[in-house]
C-alpha positions as a Python dict, from the first residue, in 0.01 Angstrom:
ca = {
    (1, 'X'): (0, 0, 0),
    (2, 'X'): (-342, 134, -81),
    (3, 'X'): (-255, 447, 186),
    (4, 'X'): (-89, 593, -163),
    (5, 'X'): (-420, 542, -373),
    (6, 'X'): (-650, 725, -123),
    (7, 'X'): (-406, 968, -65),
    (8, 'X'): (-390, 1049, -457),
    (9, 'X'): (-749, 1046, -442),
    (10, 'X'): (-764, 1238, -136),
    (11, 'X'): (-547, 1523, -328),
    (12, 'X'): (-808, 1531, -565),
    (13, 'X'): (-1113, 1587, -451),
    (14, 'X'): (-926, 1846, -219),
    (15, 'X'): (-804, 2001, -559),
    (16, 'X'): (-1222, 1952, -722),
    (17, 'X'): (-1345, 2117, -366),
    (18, 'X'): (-1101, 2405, -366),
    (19, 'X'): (-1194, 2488, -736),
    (20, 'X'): (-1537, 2495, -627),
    (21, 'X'): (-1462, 2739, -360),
    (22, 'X'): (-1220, 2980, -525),
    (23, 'X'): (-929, 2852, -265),
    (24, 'X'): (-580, 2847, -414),
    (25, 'X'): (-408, 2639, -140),
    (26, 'X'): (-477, 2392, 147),
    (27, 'X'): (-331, 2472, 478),
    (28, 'X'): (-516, 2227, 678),
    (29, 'X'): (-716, 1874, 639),
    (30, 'X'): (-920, 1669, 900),
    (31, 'X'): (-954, 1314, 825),
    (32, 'X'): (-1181, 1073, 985),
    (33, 'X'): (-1007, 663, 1011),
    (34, 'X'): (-1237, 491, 1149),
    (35, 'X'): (-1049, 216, 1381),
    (36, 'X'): (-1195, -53, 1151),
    (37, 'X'): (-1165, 85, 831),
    (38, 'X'): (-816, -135, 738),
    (39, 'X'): (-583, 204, 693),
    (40, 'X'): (-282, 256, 869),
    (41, 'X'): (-302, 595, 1073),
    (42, 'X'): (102, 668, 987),
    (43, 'X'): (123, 478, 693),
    (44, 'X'): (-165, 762, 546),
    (45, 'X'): (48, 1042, 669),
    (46, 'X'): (318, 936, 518),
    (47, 'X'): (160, 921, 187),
    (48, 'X'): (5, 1227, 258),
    (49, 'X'): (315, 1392, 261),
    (50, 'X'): (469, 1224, -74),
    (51, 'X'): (131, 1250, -261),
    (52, 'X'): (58, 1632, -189),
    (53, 'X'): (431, 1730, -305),
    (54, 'X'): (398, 1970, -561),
    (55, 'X'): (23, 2003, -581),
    (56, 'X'): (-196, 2301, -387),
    (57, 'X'): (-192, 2041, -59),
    (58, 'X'): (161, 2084, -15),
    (59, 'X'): (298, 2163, 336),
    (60, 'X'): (-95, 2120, 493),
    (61, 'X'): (-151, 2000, 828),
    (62, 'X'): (-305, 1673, 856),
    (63, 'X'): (-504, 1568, 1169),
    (64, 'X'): (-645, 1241, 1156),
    (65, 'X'): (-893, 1175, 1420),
    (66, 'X'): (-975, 747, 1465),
    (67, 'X'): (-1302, 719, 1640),
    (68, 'X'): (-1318, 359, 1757),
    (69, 'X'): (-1556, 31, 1638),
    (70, 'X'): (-1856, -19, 1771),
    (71, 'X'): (-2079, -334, 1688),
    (72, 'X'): (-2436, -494, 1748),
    (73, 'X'): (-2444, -853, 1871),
    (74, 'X'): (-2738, -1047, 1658),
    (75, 'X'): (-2813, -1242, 1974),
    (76, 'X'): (-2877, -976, 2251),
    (77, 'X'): (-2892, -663, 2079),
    (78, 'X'): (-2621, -512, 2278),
    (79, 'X'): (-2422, -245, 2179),
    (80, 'X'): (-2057, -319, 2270),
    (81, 'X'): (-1654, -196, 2122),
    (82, 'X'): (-1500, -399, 1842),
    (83, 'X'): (-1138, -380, 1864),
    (84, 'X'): (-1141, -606, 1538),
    (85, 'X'): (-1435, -734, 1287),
    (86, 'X'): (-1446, -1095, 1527),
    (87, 'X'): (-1473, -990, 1833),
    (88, 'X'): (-1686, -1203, 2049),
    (89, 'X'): (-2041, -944, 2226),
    (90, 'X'): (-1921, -839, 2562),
    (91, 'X'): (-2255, -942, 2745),
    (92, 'X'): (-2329, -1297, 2644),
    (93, 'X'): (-2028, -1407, 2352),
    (94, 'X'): (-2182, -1444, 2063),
    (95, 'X'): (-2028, -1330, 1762),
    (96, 'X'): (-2097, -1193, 1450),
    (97, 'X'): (-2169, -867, 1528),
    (98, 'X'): (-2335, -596, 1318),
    (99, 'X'): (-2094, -284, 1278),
    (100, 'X'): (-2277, 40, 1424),
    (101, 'X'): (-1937, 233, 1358),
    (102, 'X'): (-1550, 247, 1306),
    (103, 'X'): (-1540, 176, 913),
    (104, 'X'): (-1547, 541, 801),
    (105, 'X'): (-1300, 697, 638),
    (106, 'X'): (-1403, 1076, 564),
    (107, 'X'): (-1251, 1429, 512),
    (108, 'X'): (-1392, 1591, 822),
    (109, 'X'): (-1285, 1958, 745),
    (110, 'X'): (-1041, 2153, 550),
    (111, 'X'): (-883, 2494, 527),
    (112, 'X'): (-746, 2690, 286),
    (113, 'X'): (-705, 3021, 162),
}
């Protein structure tokens, strides 16, 4: 389950940025999943949960926001959603699409106090 790895890791670099910033707790954490990116929306939360016990994240909100895949066909050059990594170009069925988008997996925002 690599949701528990990039939740530890997510704890830490909260803990390195908060340092930074003179902020003794985390109340609040926006998370970017891109559609694409392989992690499980609910499987992360969980994690979340069990990895910030005890640490300065403990008891923050989590919002995770999953903005969707987007590709570029090689053949037409048209822009078009990718619900998964083969989908076929929506204009003329090509595949083997370029990914545009939907891969990401970034902290967004965080508060703390």
């Amino acid at each position: 389950m690599h949701e528990l790895s990039l939740s530890l890791s997510l704890v830490d670099l909260l803990a390195e940025r908060c340092q930074r910033e003179g902020l003794e707790r985390i109340t609040r954490v926006v998370l970017e999943v891109g559609a694409l990116s392989g992690v499980e929306p609910d499987s992360l939360r969980f994690c979340f949960d069990a990895a910030t016990r005890g640490t300065l994240a403990e008891g923050a909100l989590l919002e995770i926001q999953i903005p969707p895949g987007r590709g570029r066909c090689p053949v037409c050059g048209a822009e078009y959603a990718l619900t998964h990594l083969a989908a076929p170009c929506a204009l003329c069925g090509a595949y083997g699409a370029t990914l545009v988008s939907g891969q990401a997996l970034r902290v967004r925002e965080f508060e703390g106090c």
